[in-house]
C-alpha positions as CSV (number, residue, x, y, z in Angstrom):
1,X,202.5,89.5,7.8
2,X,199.2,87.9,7.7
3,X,200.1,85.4,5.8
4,X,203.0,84.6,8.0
5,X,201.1,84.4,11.0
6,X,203.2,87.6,12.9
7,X,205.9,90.0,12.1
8,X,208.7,87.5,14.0
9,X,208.0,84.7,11.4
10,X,207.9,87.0,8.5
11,X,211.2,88.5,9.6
12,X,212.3,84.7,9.9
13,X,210.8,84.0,6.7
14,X,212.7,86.9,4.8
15,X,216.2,85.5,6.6
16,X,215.4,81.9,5.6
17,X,214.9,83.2,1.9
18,X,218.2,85.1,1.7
19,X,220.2,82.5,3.6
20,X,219.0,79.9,0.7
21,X,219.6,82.0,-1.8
22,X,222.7,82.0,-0.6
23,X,223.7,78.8,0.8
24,X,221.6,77.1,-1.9
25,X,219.8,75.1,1.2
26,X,217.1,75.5,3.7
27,X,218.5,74.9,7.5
28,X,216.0,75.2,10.2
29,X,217.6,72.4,12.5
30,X,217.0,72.8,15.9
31,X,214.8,75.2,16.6
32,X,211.8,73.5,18.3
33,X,209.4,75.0,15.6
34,X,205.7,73.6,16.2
35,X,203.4,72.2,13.0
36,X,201.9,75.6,13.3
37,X,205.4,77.3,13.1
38,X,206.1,75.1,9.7
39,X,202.8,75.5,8.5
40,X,203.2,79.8,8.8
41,X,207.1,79.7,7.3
42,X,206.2,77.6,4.5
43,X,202.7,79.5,3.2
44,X,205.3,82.6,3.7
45,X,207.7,81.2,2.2
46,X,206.0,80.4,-1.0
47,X,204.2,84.0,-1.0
48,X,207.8,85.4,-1.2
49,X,208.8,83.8,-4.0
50,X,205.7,85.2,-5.8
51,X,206.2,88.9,-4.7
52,X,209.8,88.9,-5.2
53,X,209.5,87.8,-9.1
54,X,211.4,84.6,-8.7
55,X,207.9,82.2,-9.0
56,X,207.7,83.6,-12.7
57,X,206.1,80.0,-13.4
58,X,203.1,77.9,-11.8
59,X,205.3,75.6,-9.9
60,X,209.4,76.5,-10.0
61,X,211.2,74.7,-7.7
62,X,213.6,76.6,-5.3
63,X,217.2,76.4,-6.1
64,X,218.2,74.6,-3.0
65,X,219.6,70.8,-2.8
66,X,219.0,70.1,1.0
67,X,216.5,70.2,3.3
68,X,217.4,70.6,7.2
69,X,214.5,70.4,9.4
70,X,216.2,68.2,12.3
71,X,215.8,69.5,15.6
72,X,212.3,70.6,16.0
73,X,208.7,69.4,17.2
74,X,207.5,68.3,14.0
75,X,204.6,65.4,14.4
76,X,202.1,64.0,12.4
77,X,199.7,66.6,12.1
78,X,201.9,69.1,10.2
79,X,204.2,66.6,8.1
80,X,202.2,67.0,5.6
81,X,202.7,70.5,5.0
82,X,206.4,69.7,4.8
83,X,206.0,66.6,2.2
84,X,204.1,68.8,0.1
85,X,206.6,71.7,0.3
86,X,209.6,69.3,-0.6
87,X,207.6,67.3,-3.6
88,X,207.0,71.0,-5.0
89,X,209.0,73.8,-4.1
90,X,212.0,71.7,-2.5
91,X,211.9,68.8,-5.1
92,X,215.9,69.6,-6.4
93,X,216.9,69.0,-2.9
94,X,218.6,65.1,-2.7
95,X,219.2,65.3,1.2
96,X,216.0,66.0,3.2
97,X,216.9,65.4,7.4
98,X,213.8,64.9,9.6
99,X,215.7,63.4,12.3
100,X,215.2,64.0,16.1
101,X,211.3,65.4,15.9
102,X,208.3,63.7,17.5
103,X,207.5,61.4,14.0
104,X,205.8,58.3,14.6
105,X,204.1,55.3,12.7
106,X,201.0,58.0,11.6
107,X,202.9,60.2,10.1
108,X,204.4,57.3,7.9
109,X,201.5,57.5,6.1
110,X,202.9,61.4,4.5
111,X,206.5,60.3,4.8
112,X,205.9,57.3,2.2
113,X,205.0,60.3,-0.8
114,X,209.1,61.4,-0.2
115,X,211.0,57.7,-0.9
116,X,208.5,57.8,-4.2
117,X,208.9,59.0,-8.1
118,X,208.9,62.7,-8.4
119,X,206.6,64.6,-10.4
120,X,208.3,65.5,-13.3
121,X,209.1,69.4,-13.0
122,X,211.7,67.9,-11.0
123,X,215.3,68.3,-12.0
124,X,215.6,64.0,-10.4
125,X,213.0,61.6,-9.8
126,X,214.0,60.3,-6.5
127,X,215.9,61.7,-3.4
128,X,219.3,60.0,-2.4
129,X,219.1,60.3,1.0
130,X,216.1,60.4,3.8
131,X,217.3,60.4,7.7
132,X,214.7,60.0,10.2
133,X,216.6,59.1,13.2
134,X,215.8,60.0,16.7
135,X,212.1,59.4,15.7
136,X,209.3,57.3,17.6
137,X,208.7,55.0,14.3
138,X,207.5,51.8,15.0
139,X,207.7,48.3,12.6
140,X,204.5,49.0,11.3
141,X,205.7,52.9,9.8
142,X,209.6,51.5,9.5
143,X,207.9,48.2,6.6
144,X,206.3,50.9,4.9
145,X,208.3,53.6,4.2
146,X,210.9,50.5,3.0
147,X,208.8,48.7,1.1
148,X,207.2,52.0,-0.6
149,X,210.7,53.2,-1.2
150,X,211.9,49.3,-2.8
151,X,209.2,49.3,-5.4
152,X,209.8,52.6,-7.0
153,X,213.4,52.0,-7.3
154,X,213.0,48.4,-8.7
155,X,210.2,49.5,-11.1
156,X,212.8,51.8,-12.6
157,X,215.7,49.4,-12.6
158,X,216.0,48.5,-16.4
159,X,216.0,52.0,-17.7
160,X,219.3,53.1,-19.2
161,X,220.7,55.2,-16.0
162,X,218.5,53.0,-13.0
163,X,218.0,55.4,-9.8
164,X,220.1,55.2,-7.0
165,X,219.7,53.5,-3.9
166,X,218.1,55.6,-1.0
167,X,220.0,56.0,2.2
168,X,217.0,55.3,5.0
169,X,218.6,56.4,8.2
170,X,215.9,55.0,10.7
171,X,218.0,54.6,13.7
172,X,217.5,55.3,17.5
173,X,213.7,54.9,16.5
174,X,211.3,52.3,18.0
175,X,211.5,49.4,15.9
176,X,211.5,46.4,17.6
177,X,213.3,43.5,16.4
178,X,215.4,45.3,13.7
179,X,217.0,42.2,12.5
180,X,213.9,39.9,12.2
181,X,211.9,42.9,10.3
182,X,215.0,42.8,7.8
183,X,215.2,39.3,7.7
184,X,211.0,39.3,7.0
185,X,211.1,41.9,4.3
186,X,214.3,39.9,2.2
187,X,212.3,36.6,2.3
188,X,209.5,39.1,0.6
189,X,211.9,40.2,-2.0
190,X,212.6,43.5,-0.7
191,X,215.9,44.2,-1.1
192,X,217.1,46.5,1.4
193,X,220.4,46.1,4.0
194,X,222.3,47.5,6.7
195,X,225.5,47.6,3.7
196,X,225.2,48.8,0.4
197,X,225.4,45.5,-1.8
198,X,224.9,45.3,-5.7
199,X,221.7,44.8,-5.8
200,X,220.2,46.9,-3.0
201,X,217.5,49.5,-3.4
202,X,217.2,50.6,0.1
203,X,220.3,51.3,2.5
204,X,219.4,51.3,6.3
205,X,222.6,52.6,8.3
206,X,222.7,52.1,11.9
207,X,219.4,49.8,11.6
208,X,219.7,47.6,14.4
209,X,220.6,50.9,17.2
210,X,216.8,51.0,18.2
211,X,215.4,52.4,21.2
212,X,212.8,50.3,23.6
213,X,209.3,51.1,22.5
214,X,207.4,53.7,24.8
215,X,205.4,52.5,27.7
216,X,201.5,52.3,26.6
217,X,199.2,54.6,28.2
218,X,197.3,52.8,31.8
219,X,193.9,52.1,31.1
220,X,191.4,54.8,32.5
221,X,191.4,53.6,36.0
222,X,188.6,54.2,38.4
223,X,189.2,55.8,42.0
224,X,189.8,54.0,44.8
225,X,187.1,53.8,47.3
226,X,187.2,53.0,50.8
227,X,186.8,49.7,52.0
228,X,184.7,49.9,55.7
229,X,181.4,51.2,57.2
230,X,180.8,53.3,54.1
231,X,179.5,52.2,50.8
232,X,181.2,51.8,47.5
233,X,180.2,55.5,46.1
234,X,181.5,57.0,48.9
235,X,178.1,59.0,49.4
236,X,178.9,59.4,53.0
237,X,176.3,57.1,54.6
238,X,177.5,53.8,56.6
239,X,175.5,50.6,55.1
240,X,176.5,48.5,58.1
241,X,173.7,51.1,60.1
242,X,171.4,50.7,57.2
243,X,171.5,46.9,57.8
244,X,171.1,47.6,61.6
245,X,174.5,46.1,62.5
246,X,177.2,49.1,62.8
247,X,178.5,49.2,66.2
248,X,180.9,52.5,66.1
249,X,178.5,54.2,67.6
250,X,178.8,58.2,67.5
251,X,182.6,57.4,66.5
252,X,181.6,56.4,63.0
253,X,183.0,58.6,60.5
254,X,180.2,57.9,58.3
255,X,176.5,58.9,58.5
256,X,173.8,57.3,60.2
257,X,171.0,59.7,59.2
258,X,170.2,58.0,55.6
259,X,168.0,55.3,55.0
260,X,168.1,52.2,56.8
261,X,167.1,48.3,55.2
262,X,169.6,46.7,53.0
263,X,167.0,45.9,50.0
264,X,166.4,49.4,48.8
265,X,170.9,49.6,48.9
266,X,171.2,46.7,46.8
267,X,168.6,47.3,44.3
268,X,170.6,50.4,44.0
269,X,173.9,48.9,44.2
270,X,172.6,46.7,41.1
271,X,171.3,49.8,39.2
272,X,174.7,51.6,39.5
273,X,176.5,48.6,38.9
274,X,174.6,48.2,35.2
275,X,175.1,51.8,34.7
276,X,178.5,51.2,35.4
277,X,178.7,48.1,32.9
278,X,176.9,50.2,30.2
279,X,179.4,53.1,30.9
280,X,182.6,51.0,29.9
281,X,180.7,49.2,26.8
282,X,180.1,52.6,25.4
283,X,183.3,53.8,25.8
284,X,184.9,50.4,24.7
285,X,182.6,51.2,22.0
286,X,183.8,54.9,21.4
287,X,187.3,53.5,21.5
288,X,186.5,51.1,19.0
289,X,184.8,53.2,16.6
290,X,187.7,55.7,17.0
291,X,190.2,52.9,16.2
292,X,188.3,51.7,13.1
293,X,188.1,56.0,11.8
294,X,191.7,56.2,12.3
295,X,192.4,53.1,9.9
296,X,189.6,54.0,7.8
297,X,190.9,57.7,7.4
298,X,194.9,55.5,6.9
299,X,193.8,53.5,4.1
300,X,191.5,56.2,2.6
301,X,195.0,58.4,2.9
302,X,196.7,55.7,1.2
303,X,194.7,55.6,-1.6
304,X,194.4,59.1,-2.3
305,X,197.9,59.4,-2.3
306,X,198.1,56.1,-4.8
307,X,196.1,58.1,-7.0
308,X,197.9,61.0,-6.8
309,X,201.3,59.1,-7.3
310,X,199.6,57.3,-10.9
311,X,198.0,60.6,-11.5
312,X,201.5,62.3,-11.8
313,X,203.0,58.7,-13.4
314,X,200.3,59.3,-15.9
315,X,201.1,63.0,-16.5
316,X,204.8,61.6,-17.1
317,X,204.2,58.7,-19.4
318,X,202.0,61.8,-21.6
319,X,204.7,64.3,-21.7
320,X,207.1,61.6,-22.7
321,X,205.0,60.7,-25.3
322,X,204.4,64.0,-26.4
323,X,208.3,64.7,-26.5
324,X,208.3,61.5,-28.7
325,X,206.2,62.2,-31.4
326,X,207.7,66.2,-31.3
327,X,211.2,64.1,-32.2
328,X,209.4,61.9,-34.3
329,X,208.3,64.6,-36.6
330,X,211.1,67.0,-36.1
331,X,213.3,63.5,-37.4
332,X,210.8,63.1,-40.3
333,X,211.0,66.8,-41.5
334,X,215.0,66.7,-41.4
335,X,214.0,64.0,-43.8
336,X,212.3,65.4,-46.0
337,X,214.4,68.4,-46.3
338,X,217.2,66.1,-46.9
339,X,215.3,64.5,-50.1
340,X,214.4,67.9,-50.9
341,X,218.0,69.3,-51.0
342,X,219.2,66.1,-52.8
343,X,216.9,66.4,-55.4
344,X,217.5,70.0,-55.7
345,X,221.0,69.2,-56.2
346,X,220.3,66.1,-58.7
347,X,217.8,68.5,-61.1
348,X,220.9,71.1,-60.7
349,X,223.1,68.9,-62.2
350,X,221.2,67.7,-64.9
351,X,220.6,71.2,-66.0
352,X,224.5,71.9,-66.0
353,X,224.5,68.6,-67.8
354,X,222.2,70.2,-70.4
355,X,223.8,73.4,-70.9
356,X,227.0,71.6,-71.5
357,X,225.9,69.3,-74.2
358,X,224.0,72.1,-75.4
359,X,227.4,74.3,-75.9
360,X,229.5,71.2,-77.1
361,X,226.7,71.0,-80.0
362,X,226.7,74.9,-80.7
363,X,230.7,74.6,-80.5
364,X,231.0,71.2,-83.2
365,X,228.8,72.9,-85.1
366,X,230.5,75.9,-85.8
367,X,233.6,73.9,-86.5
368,X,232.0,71.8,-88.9
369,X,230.5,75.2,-90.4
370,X,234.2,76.3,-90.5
371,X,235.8,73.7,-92.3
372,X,233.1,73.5,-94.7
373,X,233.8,76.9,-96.1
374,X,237.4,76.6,-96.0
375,X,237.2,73.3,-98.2
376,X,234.9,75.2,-100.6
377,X,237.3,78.2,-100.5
378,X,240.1,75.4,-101.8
C-alpha cells in the first residue's frame, strides 16, 4: 500500500495484474491517470510480480504483447517512467498506444528510447507498431522520433530476417507542414511514407491530418495605467498640480497634497524607468538562461540515452559472441568424439582382423599336422 501510493491504486494494481494475466495485455485507456498515477501503478506493479513469485529472475518480462495507455493525462514529466516500464517489464509487447494524452515535442526526447533496438532479454528487438495520435507533437519531436526509428531499422537491414517496418501513427498532432517535413527527411535518405512501399522503414498513417499548432503564450504584459492628471505609477498624486498647472480644482480625482516642482518627478520618472529597463533585461536574461538549461539538460538527455543504447548494443554484440565460441567448442568436441569413435572402430577391426588370421593359422596348421600323420600312417 505504501508502495502504491493508497489502498485504491493497490486494489487497481492487483485488478490490472489479474486482467493481464489473463488477457495477456495491459489496458489502462481512458482513464485520465496523472504522471503520479503511472508512476504509483507501475512501482506497484513491479513489487507484485516479486511478492507473487512470478519475478523468479532479475529482469522477466511480463507475458503481455500490448500496451494500452490511450486516454489519459500522460506528459512529459512521467513518460519516462512508462518507457522504462515497456523497455523492461513490457518489452514482449509489439503494440504500445500512447495516443490522445498531453505528449509534446519534450517528451520526444523518452519517446525516441521505444522506436530503438531492444535490450536483449527481449523475446524481439523492435516494436511493430507505436501510435501517438491525438498528441501536441510538433516538427521538431515528429523528425526525431522518425529519424531515430529509420536508423535502427536500416542498421539491421542485411541480417538474415531484417526487422519490420514500424507503424508511426502521428496524426491529429501539431506538425506543421506534414508534406514538406516528408518530403525534407526523403531528400535526407530517410525512408519513411504515408504507404508502405518496399523499401520503407517507417510507416506514417494518416500523416498529413494535423492539427493547427497551439496559440503561444502573450508576453508578460504590464497594467494599464491611466492616462490624465495622474502619473504613470498610479501613486495617487496629480503631476499637472506638481507642475502648478492643474485646473480641476477640488474636482480632481487625484491628490494635490504631494510634492509640487516637476524636477524632483522626473528625476524619479528616470530612476523608475531604468529600474524598469533593468527589470525586463534580467528577466529576458532568466528566460534565456532557462532556455539554454532546457537544451542543455535535452542534449545531455540525449546522450545519456546514446550511451545507454551502445551500452546495451555492446552487451549484445558480447553475449553473441559468447554464444559463438560456446558453438564453436561444442562443434569442435562433436569433432573430436567423432575421430575418437572412428578410431575406436578402426583399432576394433584390426583386432578382429588379427584374431582371424590368427585362427586361419592355428586351423592350416592343424590340417597340415593332420595329413602329415596320415601319410606316415600309409
Amino acid at each position: 500500500v505504501k508502495i502504491c501510493g493508497g489502498e485504491d491504486m493497490a486494489a487497481r494494481v492487483e485488478r490490472v495484474w489479474e486482467e493481464m494475466m489473463e488477457k495477456k495485455r495491459i489496458d489502462l485507456s481512458g482513464q485520465r491517470m496523472t504522471d503520479e498515477d503511472f508512476g504509483f501503478l507501475l512501482k506497484g506493479l513491479h513489487m507484485f510480480s516479486r511478492t507473487s513469485g512470478y519475478q523468479t529472475e532479475r529482469i522477466k518480462p511480463f507475458p503481455i504483447t500490448e500496451l494500452d495507455f490511450s486516454g489519459n493525462d500522460l506528459t512529459c514529466k512521467g513518460i519516462g517512467d512508462v518507457v522504462q516500464f515497456a523497455r523492461t517489464q513490457g518489452s514482449d509487447a509489439t503494440l504500445i498506444d500512447l495516443s490522445n494524452n498531453k505528449l509534446d515535442d519534450e517528451a520526444a526526447v523518452e519517446l525516441a528510447r521505444l522506436v530503438k533496438n531492444y535490450t536483449s532479454f527481449a523475446t524481439h528487438s523492435f516494436i511493430q507498431e507505436l501510435l501517438l495520435s491525438g498528441n501536441s507533437l510538433g516538427k521538431a519531436g515528429a523528425t526525431k522520433l522518425i529519424q531515430y526509428a529509420h536508423w535502427e531499422r536500416d542498421r539491421y537491414k542485411t541480417e538474415n530476417k531484417p526487422p519490420p517496418p514500424l507503424k508511426l501513427d502521428l496524426s491529429d498532432n501539431c506538425i506543421e507542414r506534414p508534406a514538406d517535413l516528408i518530403d525534407e527527411l526523403v531528400s535526407k535518405r530517410i525512408k519513411c511514407a504515408v504507404k508502405v512501399e518496399s523499401d520503407t522503414t517507417v510507416h506514417l498513417p494518416d500523416f498529413m491530418d494535423q492539427r493547427d499548432p497551439p496559440p503561444s503564450p502573450p508576453p508578460p504584459s504590464r497594467s494599464v495605467l491611466p492616462r490624465g492628471g495622474g502619473n504613470r505609477y498610479d501613486s495617487g498624486e496629480c503631476f499637472d498640480f506638481q507642475k502648478g498647472r492643474c485646473s480641476r480644482g477640488a474636482g480632481c480625482r487625484f491628490s494635490h497634497g504631494g510634492r509640487g516642482g516637476g524636477r524632483d518627478r522626473g528625476r524619479d520618472e528616470r530612476d523608475d524607468d531604468r529600474r524598469r529597463r533593468d527589470d525586463d533585461y534580467d528577466y529576458d536574461r532568466r528566460d534565456r538562461g532557462r532556455r539554454d538549461d532546457s537544451r542543455e539538460r535535452g542534449r545531455r538527455d540525449d546522450r545519456r540515452d546514446d550511451r545507454r543504447d551502445d551500452r546495451d548494443r555492446r552487451d549484445d554484440r558480447r553475449r553473441d559472441d559468447r554464444d559463438h565460441d560456446r558453438d564453436r567448442r561444442s562443434d569442435r568436441r562433436r569433432d573430436d568424439d567423432r575421430d575418437r569413435d572412428r578410431d575406436r572402430d578402426r583399432d576394433r577391426r584390426r583386432g578382429d582382423d588379427r584374431d582371424r588370421s590368427r585362427d586361419d593359422r592355428k586351423e592350416s596348421s592343424k590340417h597340415s599336422r593332420y595329413r602329415d600323420s596320415s601319410s606316415s600312417d600309409d
